[in-house]
PDB file with SEQRES, HELIX, SHEET and CRYST1 records, atoms N, CA, C and O in Angstrom:
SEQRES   1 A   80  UNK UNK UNK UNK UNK UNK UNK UNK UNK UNK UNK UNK UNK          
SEQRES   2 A   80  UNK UNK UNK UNK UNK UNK UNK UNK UNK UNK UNK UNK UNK          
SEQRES   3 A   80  UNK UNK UNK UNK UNK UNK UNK UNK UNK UNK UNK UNK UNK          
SEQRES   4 A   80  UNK UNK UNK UNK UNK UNK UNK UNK UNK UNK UNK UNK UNK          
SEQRES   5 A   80  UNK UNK UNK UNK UNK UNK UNK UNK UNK UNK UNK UNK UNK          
SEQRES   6 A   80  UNK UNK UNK UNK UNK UNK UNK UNK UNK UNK UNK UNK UNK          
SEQRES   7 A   80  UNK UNK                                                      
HELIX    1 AA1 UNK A    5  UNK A   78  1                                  74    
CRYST1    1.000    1.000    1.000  90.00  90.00  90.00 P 1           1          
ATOM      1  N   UNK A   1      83.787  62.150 131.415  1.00  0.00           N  
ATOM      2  CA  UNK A   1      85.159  62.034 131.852  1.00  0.00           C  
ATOM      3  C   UNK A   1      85.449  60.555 132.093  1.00  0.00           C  
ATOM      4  O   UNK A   1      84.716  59.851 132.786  1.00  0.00           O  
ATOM      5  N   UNK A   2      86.167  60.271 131.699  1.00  0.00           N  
ATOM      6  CA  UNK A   2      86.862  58.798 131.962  1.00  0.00           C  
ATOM      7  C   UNK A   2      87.861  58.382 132.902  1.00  0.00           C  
ATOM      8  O   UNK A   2      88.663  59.259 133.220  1.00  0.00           O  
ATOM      9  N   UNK A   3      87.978  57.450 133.330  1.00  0.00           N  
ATOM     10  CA  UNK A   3      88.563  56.840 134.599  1.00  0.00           C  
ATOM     11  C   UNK A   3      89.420  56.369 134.236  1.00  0.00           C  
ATOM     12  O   UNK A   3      89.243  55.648 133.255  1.00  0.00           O  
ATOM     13  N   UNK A   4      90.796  56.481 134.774  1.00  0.00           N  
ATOM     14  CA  UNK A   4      91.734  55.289 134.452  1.00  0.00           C  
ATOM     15  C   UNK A   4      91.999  54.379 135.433  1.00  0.00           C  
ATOM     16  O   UNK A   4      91.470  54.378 136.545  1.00  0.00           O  
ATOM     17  N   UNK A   5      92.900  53.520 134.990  1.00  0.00           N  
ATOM     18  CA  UNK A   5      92.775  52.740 136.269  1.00  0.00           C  
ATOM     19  C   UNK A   5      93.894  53.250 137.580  1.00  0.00           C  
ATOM     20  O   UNK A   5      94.172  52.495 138.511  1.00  0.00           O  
ATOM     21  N   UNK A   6      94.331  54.350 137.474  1.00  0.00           N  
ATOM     22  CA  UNK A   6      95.494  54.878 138.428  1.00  0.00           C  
ATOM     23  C   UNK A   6      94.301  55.577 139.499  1.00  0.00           C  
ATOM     24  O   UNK A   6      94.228  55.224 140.676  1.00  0.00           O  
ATOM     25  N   UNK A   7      93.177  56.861 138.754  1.00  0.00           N  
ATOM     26  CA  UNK A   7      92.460  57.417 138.899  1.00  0.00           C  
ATOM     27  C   UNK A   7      91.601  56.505 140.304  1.00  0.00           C  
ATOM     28  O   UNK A   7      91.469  56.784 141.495  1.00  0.00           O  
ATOM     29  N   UNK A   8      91.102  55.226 139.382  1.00  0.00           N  
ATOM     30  CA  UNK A   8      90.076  54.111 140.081  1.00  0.00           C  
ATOM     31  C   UNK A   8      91.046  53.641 141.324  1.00  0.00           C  
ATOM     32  O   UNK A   8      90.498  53.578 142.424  1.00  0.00           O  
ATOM     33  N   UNK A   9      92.176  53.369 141.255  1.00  0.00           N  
ATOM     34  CA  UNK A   9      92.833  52.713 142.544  1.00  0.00           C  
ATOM     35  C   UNK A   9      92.679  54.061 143.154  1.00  0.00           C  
ATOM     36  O   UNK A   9      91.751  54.218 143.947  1.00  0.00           O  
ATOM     37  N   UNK A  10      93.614  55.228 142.835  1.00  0.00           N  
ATOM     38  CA  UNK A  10      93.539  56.103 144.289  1.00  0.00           C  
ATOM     39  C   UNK A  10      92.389  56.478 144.590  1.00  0.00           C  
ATOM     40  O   UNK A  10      92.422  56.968 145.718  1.00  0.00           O  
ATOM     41  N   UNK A  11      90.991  56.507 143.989  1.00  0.00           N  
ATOM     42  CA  UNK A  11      89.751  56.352 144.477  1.00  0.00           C  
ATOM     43  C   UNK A  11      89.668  55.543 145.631  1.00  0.00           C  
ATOM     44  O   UNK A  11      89.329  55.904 146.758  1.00  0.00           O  
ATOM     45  N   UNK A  12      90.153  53.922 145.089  1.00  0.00           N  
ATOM     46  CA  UNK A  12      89.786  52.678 145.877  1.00  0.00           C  
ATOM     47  C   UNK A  12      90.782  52.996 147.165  1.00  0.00           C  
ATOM     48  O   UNK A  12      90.398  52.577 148.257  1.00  0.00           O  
ATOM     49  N   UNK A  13      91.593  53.458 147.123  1.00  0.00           N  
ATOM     50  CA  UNK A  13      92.611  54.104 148.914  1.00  0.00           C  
ATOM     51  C   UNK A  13      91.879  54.574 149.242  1.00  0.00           C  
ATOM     52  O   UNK A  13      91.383  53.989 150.204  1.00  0.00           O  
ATOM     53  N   UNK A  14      91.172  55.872 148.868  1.00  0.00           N  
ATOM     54  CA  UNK A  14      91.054  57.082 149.597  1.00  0.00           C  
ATOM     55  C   UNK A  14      89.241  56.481 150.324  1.00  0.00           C  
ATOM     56  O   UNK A  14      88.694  56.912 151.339  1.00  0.00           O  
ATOM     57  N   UNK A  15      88.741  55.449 149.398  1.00  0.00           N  
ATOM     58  CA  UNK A  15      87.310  54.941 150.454  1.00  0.00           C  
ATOM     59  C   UNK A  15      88.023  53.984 151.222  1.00  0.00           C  
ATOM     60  O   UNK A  15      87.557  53.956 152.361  1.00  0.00           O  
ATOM     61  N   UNK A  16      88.906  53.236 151.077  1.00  0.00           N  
ATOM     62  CA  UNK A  16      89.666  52.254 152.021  1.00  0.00           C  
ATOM     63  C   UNK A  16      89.935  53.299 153.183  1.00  0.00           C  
ATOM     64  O   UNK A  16      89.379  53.170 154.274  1.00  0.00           O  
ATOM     65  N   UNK A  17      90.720  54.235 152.935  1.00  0.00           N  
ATOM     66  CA  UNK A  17      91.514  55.034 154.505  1.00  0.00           C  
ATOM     67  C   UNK A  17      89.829  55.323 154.917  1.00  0.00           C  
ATOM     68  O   UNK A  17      89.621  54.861 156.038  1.00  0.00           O  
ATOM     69  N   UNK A  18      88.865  55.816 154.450  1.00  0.00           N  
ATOM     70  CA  UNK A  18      87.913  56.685 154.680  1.00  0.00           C  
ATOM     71  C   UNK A  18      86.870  55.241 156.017  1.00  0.00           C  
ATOM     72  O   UNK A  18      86.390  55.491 157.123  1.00  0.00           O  
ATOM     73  N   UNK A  19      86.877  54.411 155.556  1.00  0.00           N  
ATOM     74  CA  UNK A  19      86.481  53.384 155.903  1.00  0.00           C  
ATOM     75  C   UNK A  19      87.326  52.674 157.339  1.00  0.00           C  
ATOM     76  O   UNK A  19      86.879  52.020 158.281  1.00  0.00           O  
ATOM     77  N   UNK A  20      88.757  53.150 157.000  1.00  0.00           N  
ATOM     78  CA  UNK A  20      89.398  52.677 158.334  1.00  0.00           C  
ATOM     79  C   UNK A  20      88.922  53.759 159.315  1.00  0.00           C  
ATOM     80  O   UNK A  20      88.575  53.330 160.416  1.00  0.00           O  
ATOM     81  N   UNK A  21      88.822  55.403 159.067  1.00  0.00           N  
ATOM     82  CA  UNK A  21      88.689  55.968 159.947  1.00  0.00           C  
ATOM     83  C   UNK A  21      87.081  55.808 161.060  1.00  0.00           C  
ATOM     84  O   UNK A  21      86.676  56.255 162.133  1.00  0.00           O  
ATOM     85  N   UNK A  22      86.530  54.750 159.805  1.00  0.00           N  
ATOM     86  CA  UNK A  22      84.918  54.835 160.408  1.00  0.00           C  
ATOM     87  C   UNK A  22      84.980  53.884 161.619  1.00  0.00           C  
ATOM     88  O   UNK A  22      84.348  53.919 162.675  1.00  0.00           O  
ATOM     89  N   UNK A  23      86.092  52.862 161.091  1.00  0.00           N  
ATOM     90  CA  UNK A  23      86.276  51.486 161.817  1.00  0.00           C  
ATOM     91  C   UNK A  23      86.732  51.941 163.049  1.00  0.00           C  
ATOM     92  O   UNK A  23      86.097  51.572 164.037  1.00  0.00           O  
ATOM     93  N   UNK A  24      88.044  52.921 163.259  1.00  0.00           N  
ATOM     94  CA  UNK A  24      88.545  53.680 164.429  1.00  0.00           C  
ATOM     95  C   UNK A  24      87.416  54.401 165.364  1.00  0.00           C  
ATOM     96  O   UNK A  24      87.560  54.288 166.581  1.00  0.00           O  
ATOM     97  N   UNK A  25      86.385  55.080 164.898  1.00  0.00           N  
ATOM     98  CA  UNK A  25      85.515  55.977 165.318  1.00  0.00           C  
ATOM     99  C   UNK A  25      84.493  54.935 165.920  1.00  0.00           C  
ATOM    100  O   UNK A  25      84.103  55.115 167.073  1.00  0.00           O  
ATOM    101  N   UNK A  26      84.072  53.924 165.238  1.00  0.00           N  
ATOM    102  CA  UNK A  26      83.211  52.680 166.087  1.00  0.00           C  
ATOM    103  C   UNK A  26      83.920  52.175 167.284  1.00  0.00           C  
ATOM    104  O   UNK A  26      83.480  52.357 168.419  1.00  0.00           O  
ATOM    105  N   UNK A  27      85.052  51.519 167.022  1.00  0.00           N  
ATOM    106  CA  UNK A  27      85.565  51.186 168.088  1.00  0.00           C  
ATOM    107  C   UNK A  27      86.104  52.267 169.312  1.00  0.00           C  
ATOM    108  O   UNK A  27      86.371  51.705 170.374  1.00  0.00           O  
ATOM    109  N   UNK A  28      86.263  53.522 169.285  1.00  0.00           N  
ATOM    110  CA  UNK A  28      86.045  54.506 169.982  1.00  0.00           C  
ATOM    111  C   UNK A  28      84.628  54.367 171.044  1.00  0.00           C  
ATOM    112  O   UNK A  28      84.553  54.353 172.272  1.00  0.00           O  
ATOM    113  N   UNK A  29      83.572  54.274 169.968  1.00  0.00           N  
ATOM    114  CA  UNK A  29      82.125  54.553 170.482  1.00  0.00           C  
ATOM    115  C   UNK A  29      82.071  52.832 171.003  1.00  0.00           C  
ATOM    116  O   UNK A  29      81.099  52.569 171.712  1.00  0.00           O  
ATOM    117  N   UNK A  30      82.783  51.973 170.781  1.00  0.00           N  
ATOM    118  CA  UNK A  30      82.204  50.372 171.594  1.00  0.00           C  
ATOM    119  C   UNK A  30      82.887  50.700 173.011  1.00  0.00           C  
ATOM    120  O   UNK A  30      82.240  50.507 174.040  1.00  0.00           O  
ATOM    121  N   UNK A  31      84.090  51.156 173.052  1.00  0.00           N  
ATOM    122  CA  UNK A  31      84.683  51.613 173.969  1.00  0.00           C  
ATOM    123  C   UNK A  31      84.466  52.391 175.210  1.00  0.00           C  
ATOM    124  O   UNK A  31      84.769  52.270 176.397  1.00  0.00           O  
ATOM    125  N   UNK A  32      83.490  53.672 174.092  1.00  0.00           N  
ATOM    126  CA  UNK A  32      82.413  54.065 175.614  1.00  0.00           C  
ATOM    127  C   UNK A  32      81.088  53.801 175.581  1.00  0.00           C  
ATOM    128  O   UNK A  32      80.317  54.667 175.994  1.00  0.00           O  
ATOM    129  N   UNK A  33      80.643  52.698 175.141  1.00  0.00           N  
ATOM    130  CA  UNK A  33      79.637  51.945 175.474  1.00  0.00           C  
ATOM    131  C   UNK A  33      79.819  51.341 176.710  1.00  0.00           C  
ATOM    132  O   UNK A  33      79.001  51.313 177.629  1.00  0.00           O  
ATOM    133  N   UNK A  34      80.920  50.863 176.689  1.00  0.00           N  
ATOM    134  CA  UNK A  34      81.762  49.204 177.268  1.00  0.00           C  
ATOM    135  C   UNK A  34      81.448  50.040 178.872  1.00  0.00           C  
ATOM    136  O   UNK A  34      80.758  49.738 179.846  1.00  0.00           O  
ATOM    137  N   UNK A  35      82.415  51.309 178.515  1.00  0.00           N  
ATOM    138  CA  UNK A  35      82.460  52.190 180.143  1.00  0.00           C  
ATOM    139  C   UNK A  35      80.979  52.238 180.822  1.00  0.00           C  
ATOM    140  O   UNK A  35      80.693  51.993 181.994  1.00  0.00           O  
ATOM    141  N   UNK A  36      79.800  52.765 179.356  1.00  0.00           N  
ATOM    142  CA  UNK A  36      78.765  52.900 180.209  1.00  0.00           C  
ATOM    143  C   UNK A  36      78.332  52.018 181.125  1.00  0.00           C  
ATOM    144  O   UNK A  36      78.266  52.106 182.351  1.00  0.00           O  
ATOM    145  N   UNK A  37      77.898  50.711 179.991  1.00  0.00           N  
ATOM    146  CA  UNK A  37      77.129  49.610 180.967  1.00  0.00           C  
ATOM    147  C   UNK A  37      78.062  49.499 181.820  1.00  0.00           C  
ATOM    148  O   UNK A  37      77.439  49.599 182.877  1.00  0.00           O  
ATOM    149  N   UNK A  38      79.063  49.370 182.066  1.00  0.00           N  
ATOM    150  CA  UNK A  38      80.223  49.091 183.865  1.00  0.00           C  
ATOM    151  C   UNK A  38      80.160  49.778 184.543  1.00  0.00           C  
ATOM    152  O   UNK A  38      80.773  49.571 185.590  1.00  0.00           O  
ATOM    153  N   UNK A  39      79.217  51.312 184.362  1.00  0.00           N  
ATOM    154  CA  UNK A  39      79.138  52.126 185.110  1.00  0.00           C  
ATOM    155  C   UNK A  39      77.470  51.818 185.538  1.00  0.00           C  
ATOM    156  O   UNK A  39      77.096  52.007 186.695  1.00  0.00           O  
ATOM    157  N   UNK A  40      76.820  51.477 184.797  1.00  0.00           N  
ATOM    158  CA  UNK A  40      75.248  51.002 185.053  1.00  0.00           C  
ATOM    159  C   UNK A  40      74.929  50.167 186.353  1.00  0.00           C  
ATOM    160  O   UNK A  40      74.259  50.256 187.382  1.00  0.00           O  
ATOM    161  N   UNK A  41      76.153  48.948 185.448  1.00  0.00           N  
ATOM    162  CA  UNK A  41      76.145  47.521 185.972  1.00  0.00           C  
ATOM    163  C   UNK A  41      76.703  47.992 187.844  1.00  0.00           C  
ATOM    164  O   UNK A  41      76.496  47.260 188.812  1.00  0.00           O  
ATOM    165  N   UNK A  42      77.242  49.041 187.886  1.00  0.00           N  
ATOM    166  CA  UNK A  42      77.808  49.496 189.425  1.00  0.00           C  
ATOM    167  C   UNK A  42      76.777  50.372 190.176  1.00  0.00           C  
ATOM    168  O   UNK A  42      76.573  50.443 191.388  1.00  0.00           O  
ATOM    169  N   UNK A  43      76.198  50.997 189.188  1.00  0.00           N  
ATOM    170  CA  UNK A  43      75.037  51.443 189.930  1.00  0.00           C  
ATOM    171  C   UNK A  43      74.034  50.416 190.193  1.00  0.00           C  
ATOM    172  O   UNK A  43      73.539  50.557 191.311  1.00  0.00           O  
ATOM    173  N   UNK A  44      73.522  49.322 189.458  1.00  0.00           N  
ATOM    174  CA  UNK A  44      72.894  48.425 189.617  1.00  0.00           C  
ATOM    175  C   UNK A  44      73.018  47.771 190.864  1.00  0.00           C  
ATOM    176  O   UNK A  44      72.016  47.572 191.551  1.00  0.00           O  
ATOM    177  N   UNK A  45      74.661  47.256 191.391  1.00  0.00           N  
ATOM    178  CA  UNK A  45      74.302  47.088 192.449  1.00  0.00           C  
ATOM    179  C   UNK A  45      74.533  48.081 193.926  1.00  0.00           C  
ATOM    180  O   UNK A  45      74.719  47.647 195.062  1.00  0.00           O  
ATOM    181  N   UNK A  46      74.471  49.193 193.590  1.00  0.00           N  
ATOM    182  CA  UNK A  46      74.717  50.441 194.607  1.00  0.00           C  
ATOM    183  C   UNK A  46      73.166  49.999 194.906  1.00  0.00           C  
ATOM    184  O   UNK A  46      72.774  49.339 195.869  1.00  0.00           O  
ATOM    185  N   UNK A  47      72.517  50.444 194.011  1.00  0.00           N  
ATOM    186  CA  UNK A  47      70.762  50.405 194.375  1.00  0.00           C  
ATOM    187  C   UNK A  47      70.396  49.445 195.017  1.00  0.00           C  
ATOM    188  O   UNK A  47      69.781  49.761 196.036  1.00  0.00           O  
ATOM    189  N   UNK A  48      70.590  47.723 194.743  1.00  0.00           N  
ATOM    190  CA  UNK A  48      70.069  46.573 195.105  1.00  0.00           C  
ATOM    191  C   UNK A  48      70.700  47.086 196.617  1.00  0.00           C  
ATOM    192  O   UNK A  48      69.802  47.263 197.440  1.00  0.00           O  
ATOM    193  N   UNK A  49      72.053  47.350 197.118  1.00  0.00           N  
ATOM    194  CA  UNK A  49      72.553  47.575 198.624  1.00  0.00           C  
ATOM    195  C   UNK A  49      71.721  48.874 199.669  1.00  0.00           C  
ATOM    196  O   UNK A  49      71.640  48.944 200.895  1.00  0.00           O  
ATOM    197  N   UNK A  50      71.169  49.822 198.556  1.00  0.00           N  
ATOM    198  CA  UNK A  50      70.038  50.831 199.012  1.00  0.00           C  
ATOM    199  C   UNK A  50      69.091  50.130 199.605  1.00  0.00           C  
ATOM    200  O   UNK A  50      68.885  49.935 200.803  1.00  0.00           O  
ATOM    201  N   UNK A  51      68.275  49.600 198.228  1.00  0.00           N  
ATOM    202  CA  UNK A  51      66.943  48.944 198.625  1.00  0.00           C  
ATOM    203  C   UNK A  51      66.701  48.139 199.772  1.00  0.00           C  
ATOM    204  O   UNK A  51      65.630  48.240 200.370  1.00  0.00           O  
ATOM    205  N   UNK A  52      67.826  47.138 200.236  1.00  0.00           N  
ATOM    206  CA  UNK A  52      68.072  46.342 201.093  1.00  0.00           C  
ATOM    207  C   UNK A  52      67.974  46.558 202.268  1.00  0.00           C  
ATOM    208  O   UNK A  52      67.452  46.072 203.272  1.00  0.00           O  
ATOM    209  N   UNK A  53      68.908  47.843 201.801  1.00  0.00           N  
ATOM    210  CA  UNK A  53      69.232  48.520 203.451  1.00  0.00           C  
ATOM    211  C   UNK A  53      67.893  49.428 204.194  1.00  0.00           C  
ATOM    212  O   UNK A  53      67.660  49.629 205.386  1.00  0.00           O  
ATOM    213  N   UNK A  54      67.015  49.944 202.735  1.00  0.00           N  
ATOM    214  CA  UNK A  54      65.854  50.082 203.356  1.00  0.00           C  
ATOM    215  C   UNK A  54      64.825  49.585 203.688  1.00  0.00           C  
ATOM    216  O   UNK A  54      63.948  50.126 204.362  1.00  0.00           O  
ATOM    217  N   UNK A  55      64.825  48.388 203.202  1.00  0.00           N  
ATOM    218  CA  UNK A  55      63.798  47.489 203.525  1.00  0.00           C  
ATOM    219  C   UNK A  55      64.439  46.846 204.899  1.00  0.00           C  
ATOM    220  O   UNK A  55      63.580  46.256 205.554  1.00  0.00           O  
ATOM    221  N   UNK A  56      65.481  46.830 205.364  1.00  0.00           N  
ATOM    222  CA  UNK A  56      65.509  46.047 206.778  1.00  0.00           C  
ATOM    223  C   UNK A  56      65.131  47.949 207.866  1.00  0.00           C  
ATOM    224  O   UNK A  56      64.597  48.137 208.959  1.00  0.00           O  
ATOM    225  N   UNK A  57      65.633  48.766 207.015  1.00  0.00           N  
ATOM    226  CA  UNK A  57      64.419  49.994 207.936  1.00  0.00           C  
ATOM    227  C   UNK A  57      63.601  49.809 208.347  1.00  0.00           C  
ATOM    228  O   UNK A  57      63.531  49.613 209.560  1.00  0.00           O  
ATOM    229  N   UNK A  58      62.201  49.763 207.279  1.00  0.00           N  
ATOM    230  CA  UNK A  58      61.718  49.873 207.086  1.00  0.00           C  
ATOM    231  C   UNK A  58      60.707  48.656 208.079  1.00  0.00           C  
ATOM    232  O   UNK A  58      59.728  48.978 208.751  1.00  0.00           O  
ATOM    233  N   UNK A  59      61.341  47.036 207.917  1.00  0.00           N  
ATOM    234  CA  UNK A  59      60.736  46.380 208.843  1.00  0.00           C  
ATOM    235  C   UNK A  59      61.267  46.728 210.469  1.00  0.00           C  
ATOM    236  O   UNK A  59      60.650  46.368 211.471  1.00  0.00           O  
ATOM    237  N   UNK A  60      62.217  47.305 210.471  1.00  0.00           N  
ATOM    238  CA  UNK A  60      62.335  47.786 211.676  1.00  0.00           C  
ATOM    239  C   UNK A  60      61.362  48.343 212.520  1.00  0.00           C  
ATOM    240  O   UNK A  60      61.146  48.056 213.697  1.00  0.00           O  
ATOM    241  N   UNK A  61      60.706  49.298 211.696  1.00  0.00           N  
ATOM    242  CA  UNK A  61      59.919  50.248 211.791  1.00  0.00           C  
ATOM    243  C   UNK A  61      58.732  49.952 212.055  1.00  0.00           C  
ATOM    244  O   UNK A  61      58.169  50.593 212.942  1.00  0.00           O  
ATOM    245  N   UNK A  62      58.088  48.994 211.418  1.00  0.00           N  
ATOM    246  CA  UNK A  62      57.041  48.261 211.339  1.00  0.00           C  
ATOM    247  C   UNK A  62      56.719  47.330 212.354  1.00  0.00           C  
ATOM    248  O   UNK A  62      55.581  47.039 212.722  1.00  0.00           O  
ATOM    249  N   UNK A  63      57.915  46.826 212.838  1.00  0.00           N  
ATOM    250  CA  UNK A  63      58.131  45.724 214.002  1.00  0.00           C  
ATOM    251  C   UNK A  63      57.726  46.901 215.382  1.00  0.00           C  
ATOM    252  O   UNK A  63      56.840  46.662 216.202  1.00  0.00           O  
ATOM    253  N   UNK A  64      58.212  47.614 215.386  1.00  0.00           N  
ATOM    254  CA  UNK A  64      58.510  48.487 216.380  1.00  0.00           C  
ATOM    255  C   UNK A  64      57.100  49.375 216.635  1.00  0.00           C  
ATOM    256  O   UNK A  64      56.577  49.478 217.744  1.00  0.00           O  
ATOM    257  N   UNK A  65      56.521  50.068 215.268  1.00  0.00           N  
ATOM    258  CA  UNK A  65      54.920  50.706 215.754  1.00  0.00           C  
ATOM    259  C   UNK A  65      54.103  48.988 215.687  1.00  0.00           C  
ATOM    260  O   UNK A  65      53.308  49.005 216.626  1.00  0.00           O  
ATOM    261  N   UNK A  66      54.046  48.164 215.262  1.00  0.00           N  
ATOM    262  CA  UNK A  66      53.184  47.232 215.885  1.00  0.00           C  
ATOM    263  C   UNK A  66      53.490  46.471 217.280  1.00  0.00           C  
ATOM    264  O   UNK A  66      52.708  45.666 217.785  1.00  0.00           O  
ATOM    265  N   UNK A  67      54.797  46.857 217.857  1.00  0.00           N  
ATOM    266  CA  UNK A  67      54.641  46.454 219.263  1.00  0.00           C  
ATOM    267  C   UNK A  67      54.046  47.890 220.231  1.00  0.00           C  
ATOM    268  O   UNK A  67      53.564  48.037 221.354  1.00  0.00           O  
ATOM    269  N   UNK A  68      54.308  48.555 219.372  1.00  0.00           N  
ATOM    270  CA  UNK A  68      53.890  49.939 219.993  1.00  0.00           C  
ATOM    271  C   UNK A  68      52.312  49.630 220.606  1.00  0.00           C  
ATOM    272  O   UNK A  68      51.877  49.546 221.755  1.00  0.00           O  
ATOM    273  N   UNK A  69      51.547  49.477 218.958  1.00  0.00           N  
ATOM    274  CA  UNK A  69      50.371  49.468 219.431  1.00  0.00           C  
ATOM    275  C   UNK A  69      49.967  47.994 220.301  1.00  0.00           C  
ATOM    276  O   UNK A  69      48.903  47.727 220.859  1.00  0.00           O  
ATOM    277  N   UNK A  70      51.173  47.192 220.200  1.00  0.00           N  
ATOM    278  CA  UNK A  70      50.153  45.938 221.418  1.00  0.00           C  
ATOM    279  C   UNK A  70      50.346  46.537 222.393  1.00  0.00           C  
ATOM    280  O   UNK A  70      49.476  46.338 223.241  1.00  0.00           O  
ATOM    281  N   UNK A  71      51.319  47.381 222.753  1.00  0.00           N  
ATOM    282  CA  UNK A  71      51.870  47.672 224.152  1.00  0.00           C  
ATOM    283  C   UNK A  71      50.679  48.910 224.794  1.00  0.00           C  
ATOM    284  O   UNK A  71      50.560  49.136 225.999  1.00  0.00           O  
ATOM    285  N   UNK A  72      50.122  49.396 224.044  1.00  0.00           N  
ATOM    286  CA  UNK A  72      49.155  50.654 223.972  1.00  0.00           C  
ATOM    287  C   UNK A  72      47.814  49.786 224.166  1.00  0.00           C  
ATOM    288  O   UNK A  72      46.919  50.139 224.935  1.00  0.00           O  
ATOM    289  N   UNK A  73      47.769  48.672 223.427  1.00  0.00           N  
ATOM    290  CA  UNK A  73      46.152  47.917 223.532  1.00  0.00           C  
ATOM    291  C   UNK A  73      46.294  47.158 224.891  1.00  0.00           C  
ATOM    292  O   UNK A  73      45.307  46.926 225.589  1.00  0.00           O  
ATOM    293  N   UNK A  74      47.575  46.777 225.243  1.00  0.00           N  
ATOM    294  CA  UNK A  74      47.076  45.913 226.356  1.00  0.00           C  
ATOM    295  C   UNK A  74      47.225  46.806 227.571  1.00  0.00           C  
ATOM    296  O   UNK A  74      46.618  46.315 228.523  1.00  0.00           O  
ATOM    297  N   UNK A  75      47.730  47.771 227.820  1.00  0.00           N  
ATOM    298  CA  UNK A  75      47.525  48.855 228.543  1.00  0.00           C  
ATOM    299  C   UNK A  75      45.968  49.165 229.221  1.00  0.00           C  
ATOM    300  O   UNK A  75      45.526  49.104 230.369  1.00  0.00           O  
ATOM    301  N   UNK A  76      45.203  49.642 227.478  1.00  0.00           N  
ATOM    302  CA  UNK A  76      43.771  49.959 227.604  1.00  0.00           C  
ATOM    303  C   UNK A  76      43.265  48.736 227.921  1.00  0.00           C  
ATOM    304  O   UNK A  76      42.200  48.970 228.493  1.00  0.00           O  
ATOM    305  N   UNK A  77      43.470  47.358 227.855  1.00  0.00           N  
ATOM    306  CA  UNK A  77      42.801  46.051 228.289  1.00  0.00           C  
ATOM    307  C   UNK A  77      42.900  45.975 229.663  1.00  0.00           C  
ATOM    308  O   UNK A  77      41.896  45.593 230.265  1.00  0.00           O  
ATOM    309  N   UNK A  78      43.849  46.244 230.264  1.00  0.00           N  
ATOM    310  CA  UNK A  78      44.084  46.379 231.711  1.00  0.00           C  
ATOM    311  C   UNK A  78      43.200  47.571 232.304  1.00  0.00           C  
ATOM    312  O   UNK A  78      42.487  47.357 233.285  1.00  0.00           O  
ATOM    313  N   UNK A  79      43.244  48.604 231.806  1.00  0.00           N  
ATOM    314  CA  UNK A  79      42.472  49.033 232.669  1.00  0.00           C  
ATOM    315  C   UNK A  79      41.071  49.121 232.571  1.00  0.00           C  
ATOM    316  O   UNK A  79      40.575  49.963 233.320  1.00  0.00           O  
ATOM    317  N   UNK A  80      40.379  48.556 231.936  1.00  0.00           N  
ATOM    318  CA  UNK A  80      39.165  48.235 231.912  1.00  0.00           C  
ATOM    319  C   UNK A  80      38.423  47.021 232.659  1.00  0.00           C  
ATOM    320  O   UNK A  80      37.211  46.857 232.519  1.00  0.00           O  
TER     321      UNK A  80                                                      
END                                                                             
């Protein structure tokens, strides 16, 4: 079968439109890329304000059973 050239152009549209729709459908998908990482990038710093907040716990905690136990050792030093 042979091609003419009317044949070959509305070929050459119909991969042109076919090609815009791919272009539409990428930029769709960059679009919710874009959302993800901004949603990452917000959890990213939700966590760093977690971690923080548990690590000043955490030395709280630490501050507090090691005065515990001086307060417990010098107790037993006294009465001996």
């Amino acid at each position: 079968m042979s091609w003419t050239d009317d044949r070959l152009d509305d070929f050459r549209d119909r991969v042109d439109q076919r090609f815009d729709r791919v272009d539409q459908r990428f930029d769709r998908v960059d679009q919710r890329i874009d959302r993800v990482e901004q949603k990452v990038d917000d959890l990213r710093g939700e966590m760093h304000a977690e971690f923080r907040a548990m690590h000043r716990t955490m030395l709280g905690g630490f501050i507090t059973l090691f005065a515990t136990m001086l307060g417990v050792m010098a107790t037993i030093v006294t009465q001996v």
